[in-house]
C-alpha positions in Angstrom: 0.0 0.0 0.0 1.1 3.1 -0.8 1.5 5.8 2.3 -1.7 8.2 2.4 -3.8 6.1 0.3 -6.6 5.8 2.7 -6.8 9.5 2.7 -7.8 9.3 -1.3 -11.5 8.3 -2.6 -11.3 4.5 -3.2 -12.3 5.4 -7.0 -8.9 7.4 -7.2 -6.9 4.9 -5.6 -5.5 3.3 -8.8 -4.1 6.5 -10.6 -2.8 7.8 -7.3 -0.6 4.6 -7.0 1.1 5.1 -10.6 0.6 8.8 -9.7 2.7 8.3 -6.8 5.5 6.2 -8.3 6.3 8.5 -10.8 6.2 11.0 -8.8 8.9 9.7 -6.8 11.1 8.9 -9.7 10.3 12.5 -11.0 11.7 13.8 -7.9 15.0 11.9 -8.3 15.4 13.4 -11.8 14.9 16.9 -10.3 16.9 16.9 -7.6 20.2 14.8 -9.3 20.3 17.9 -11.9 18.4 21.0 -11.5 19.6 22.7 -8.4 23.1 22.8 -9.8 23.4 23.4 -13.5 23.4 27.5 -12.8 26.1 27.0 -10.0 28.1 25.0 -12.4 28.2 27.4 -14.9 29.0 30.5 -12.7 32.2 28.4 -11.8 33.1 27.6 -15.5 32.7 31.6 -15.8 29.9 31.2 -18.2 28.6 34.7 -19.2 25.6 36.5 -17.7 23.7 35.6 -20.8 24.5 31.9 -20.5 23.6 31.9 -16.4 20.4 33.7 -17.3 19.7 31.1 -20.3 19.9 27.7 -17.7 17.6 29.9 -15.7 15.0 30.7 -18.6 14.9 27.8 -20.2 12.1 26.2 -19.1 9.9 29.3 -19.7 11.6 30.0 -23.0 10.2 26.4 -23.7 6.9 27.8 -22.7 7.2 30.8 -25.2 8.4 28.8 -27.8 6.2 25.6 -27.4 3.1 27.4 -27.9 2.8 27.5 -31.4 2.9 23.9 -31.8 -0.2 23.4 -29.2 -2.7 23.8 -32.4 -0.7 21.0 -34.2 -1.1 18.7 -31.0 -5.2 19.4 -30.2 -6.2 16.1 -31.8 -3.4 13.7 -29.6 -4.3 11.9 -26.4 -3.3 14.1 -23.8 -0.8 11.4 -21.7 0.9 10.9 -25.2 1.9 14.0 -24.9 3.2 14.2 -21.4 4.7 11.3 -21.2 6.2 10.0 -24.4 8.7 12.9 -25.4 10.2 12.9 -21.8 10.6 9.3 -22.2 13.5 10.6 -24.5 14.4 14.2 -23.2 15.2 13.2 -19.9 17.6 11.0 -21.3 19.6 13.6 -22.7 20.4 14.8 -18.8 22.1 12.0 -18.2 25.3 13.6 -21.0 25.2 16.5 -19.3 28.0 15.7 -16.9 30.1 14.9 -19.7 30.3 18.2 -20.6 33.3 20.4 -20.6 32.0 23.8 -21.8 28.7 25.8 -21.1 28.1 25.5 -24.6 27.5 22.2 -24.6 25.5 21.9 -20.6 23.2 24.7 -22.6 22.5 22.8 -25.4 21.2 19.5 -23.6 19.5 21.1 -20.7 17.5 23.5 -23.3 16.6 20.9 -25.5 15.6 18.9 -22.4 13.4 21.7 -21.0 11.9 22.4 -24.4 10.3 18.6 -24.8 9.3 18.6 -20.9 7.2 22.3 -21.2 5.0 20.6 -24.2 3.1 18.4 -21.4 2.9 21.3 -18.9 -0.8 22.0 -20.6 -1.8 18.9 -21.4 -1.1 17.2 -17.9 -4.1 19.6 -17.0 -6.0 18.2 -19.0 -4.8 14.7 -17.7 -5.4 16.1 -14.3 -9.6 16.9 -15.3 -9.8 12.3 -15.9 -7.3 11.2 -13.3 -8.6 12.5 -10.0 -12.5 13.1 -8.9 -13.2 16.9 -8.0 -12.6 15.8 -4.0 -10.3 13.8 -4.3 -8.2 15.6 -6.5 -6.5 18.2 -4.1 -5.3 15.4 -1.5 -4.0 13.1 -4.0 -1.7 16.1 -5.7 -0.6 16.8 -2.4 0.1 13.6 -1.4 2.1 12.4 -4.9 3.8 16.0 -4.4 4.9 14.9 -1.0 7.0 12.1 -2.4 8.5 13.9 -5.5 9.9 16.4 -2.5 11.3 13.5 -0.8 13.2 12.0 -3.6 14.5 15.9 -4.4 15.7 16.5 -0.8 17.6 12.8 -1.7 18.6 13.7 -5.3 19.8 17.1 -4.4 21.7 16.0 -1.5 23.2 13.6 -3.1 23.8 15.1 -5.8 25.7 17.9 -4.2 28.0 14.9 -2.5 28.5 13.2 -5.3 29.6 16.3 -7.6 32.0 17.8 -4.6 33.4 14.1 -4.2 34.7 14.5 -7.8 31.9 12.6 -9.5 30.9 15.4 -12.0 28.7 12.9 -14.4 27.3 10.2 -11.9 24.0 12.6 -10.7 23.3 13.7 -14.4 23.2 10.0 -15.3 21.3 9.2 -12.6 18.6 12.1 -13.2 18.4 10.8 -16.7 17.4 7.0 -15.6 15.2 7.9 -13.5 13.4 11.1 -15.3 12.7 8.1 -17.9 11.1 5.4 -15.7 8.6 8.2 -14.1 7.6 9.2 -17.8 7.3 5.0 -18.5 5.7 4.2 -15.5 3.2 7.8 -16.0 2.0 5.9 -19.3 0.1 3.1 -17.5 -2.4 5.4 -15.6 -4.8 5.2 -18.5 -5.0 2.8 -21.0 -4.9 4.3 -24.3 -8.3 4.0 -25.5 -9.5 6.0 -21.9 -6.9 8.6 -22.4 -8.9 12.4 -23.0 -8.2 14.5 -26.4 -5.5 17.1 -25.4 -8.1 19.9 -26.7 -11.2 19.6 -29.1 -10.0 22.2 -31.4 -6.9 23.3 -32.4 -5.4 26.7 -30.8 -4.5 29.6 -31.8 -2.8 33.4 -30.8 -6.1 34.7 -30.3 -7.2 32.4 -27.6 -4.2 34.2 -25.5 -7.2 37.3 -25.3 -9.8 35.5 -25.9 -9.8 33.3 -22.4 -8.8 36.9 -20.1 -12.0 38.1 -21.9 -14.8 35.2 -21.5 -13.9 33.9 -17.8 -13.2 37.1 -15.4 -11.8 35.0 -12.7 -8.5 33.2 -14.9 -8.1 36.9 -15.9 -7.4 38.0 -12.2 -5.5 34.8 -11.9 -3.0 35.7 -14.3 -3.1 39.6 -13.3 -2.3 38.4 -9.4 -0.1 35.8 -10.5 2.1 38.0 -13.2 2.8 40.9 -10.6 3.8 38.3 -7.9 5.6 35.6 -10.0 7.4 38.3 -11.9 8.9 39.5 -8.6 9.9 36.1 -7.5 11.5 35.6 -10.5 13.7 39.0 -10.7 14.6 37.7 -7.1 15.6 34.0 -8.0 17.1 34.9 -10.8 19.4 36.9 -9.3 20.0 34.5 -6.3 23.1 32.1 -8.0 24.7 35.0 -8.8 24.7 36.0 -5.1 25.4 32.5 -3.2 28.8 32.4 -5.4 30.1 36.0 -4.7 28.8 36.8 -1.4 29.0 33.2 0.3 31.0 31.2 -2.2 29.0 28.7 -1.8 29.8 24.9 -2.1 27.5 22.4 -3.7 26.9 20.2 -0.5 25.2 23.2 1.0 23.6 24.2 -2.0 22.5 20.7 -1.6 20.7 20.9 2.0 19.5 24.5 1.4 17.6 23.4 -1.4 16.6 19.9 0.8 15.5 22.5 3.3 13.0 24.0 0.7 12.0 20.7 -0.2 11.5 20.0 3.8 8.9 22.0 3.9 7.5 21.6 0.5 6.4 18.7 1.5 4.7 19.4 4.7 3.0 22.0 2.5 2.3 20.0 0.0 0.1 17.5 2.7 -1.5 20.7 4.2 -2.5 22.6 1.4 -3.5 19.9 -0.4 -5.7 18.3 2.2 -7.0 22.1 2.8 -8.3 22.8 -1.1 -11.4 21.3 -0.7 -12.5 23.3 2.2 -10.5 26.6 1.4 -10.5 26.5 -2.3 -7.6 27.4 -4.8 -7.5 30.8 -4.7 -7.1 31.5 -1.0 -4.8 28.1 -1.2 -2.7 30.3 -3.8 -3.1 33.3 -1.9 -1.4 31.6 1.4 1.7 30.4 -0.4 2.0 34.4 -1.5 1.8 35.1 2.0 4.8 32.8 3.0 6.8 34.4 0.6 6.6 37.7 0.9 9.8 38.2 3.2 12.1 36.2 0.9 13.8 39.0 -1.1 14.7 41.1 1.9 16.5 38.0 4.2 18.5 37.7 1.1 19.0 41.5 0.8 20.2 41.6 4.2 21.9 37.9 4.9 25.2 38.2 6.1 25.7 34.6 7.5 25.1 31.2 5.3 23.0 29.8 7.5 20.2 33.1 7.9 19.7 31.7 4.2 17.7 29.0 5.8 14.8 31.1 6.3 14.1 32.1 2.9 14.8 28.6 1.3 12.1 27.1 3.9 9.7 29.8 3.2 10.2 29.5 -0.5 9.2 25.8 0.4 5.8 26.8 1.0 5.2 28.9 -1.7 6.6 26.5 -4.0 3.8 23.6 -3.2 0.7 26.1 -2.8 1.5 27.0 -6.7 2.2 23.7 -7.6 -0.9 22.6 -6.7 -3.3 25.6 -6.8 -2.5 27.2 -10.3 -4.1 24.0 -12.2 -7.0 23.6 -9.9 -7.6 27.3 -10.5 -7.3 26.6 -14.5 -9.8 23.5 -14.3 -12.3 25.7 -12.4 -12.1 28.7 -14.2 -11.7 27.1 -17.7 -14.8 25.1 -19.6 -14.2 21.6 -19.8 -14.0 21.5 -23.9 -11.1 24.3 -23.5 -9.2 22.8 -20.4 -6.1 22.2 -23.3 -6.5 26.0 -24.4 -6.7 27.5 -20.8 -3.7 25.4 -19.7 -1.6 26.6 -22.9 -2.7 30.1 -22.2 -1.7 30.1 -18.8 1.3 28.0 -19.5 2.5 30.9 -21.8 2.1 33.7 -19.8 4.1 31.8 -17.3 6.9 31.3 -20.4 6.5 34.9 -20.9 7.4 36.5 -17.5 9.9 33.9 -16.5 12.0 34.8 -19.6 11.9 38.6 -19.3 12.2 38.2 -15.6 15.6 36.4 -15.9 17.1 38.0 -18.9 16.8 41.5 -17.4 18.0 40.2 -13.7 21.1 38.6 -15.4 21.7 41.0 -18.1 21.7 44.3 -15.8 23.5 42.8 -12.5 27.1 43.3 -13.3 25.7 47.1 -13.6 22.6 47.0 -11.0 23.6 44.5 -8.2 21.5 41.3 -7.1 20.2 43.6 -4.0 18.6 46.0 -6.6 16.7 43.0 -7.8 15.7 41.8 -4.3 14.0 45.1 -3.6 12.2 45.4 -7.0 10.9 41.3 -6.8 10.1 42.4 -2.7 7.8 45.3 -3.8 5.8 43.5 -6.7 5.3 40.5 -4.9 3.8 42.8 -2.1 1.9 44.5 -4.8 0.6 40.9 -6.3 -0.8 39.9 -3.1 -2.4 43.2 -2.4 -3.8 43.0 -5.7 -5.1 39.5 -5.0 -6.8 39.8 -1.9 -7.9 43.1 -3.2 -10.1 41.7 -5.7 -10.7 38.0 -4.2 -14.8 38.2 -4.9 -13.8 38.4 -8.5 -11.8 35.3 -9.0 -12.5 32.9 -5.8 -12.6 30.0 -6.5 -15.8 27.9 -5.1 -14.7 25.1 -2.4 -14.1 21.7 -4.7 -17.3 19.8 -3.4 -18.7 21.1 -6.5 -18.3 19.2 -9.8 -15.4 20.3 -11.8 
């Protein structure tokens, strides 16, 4: 039995199993790689641009994956999460090989690129896998062990690189990145698997959704004032951690296991909390937890004050993890779940890429503390914003069909 099951609707107890499994094998892939390919290239004196390329690429894969959404409307959505990472993930595993940024770029970008194509349509997976209360405690609980495998990937990762084993995590992030997206497949058969989106999608549909649903346009209004801060702020961090604290990759390691701590408490929580306090508020509370990030980093003189921030960003982590898709399938009808999703999904491209170009770009001039005060006041702003207008885009608890 799988831990937490008897928290989950008996009718979701299948899909949360697989769920769960490659979730866990997700979180291995994650953890091996992702916390130390910008670190790496700051110490192989990789130019701002490069830095602030490893840290845009998955949103310039959201930018530039969008126009091939209206060529994938007619596939089965869980073909498309699944089966191109089967691949992509594999590429990781080379990236310790590498002796130039040139080359770490090319294979982490091309990765990131295949993996932001099923961003959309594992909403629309998300609509058949999970009833409407069952679905926020089973997310919560398959996020729980994806955040244990990172704090193991990324700890170990961190030992492994600093014990002179530069390839070993990379090609362990590959093997297991692969068996989530393999054993992913089996949680529907093929014939039960739901059409990606009924009709196919184009640039207008980026208006078109803010206009005919008010609530996933205050969504993205809350969201792109918020997330733009944190970005400008985390995109700025690496830069930071190596010149101020000159930072080794076993503590990068257990600061980012420490965020992944108490992502998974979160994750258990919030997620066990969505069907009594809805998305929005759910969203609203991880914007809460994160408002003081930007000026402990501002002000942290010690290594270890640094903890703060990483926990806090913990929480904020899981309440958009799990909140932002919830808040897509209520807002969105069901026929346009796949066009919702990509909408969203691009507008997330969109302000992660300007976000880190412009904090990587202008910090030999401006200064990562210049950063930390702009990403402070617009995440302040967001959640004013958000709580400002929260009759316009509340979400109703998820008792209600969805």
């Amino acid at each position: 039995m799988i831990p937490f099951e008897s928290r989950i609707p008996t009718q979701d107890r299948h899909n949360y199993t697989i769920d769960a499994i490659s979730g866990a094998y997700y979180g291995f892939f994650i953890g091996f790689c992702a916390p130390f390919i910008p670190v790496i290239l700051k110490r192989m004196d990789a130019s701002p641009f490069q830095i602030g390329l490893s840290l845009a690429a998955p949103f310039l894969s959201l930018v530039l994956g969008f126009p091939l959404y209206r060529y994938l409307s007619g596939y089965r959505a869980l073909d498309i999460v699944a089966v191109p990472t089967i691949f992509s993930r594999l590429l990781v595993a080379f990236i310790g090989l590498c002796s130039t940024p040139e080359t770490i770029l090319g294979f982490y970008v091309i990765s990131q690129f295949v993996e932001s194509l099923g961003l959309a349509a594992y909403t629309r997976v998300l609509k058949d896998l999970y009833s409407p209360v069952g679905r926020g405690p089973a997310m919560g609980s398959v996020r729980f062990f994806l955040a244990v495998t990172m704090v193991a990937g990324s700890a170990l990762g961190g030992k492994l690189l600093d014990s002179g084993h530069p390839a070993l995590p990379f090609l362990l992030a590959g093997i297991c990145g692969s068996i989530s997206s393999i054993s992913f497949l089996r949680v529907f058969p093929r014939n039960h698997s739901p059409r990606f989106c009924s009709k196919q999608i184009h640039a207008e549909d980026i208006f078109r959704t803010l206009r005919v649903s008010e609530g996933f346009l205050w969504l993205n209004v809350t969201v792109l004032l918020f997330g733009f801060g944190n970005l400008l702020v985390f995109g700025s961090l690496p830069t930071m951690l190596v010149d101020r604290f000159h930072i080794s990759n076993s503590a990068l390691g257990y600061l980012n296991g420490l965020t992944n701590i108490f992502q998974m408490g979160s994750y258990l929580f919030i997620g066990r909390a969505l069907t009594r306090i809805g998305g929005t508020r759910g969203l609203l509370f991880g914007m809460l937890a994160g408002l003081c990030t930007p000026w402990i980093f501002m002000w942290a003189s010690r290594i270890e004050a640094l903890g703060v921030p990483f926990a806090l960003t913990g929480i904020m982590n899981a309440s958009f993890d799990l909140c932002w898709p919830i808040l897509v399938l209520a807002f969105a009808p069901e026929a346009e779940i796949g066009t919702f999703a990509s909408v969203y999904a691009l507008h997330m491209g969109v302000r992660g890429l300007v976000a880190m170009f412009v904090s990587n770009l202008a910090l030999p001039l401006l200064g990562p503390n210049f950063f930390f005060a702009v990403g402070g006041i617009l995440m302040l702003t967001g959640v004013t914003v958000g709580y400002g207008i929260l009759e316009k885009w509340e979400q109703p608890v998820l008792t209600q069909p969805a």
